[in-house]
C-alpha positions in Angstrom: 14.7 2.7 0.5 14.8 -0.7 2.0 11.2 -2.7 2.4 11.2 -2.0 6.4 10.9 1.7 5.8 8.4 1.2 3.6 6.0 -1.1 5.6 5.9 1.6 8.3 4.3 4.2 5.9 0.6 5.0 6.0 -0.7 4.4 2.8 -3.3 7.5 2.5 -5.9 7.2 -0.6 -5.8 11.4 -1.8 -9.4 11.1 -3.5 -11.3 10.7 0.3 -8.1 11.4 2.3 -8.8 7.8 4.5 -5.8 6.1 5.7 -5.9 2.3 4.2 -3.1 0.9 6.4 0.6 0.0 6.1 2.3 -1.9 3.5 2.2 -5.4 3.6 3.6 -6.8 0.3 5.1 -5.8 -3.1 4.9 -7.1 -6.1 8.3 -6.8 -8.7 9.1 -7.4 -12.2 11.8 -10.0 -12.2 13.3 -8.8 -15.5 13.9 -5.2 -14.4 13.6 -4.8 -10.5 10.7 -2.5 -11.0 8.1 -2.6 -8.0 5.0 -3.3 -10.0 2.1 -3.3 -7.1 1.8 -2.7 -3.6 -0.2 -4.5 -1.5 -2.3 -3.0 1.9 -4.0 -5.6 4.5 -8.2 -5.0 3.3 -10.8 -4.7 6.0 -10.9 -4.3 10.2 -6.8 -3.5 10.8 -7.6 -4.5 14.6 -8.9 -7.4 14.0 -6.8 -8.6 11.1 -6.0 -12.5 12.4 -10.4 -12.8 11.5 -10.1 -10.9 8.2 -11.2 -12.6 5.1 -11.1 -9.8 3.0 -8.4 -9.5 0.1 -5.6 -7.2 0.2 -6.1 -3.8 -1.3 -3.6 -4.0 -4.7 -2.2 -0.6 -5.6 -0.6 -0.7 -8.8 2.3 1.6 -8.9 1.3 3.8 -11.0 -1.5 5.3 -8.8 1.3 5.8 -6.3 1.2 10.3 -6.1 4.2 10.6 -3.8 6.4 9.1 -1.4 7.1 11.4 1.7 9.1 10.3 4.8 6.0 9.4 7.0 3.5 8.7 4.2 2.5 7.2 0.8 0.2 9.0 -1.4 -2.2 7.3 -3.9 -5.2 8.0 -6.0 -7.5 5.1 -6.3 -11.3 4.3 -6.4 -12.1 2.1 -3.4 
């Protein structure tokens, strides 16, 4: 999957259902090519050029599923 498919995904948090927004960044290990984190723009989407909240980090392991329209994850927010 190339890193333009990905950032169109809605990244959906499973434990309250609320969409947190699209993929912005990833991080990788160098050593094995292994996508470590995923990042998600925090706060007001709409008004994201004011924002001064951090990105939401998603480590990969709290990633559920990947599905052709949406990314699943299970994290406390």
């Amino acid at each position: 999957m190339l890193f333009s498919e990905l950032k169109c995904k809605d990244v959906i948090n499973v434990r309250d259902c609320k969409k947190l927004g699209h993929v912005c960044d990833l991080e990788f290990d160098e050593c094995s090519g292994c996508i470590c984190k995923i990042m998600v723009p925090g706060g007001n989407q709409w008004l994201g050029f004011l924002r001064c909240e951090p990105n939401i980090v998603i480590p990969y392991k709290d990633i559920r599923q990947i599905g052709p329209d949406i990314i699943l994850v299970d994290i406390n927010c």
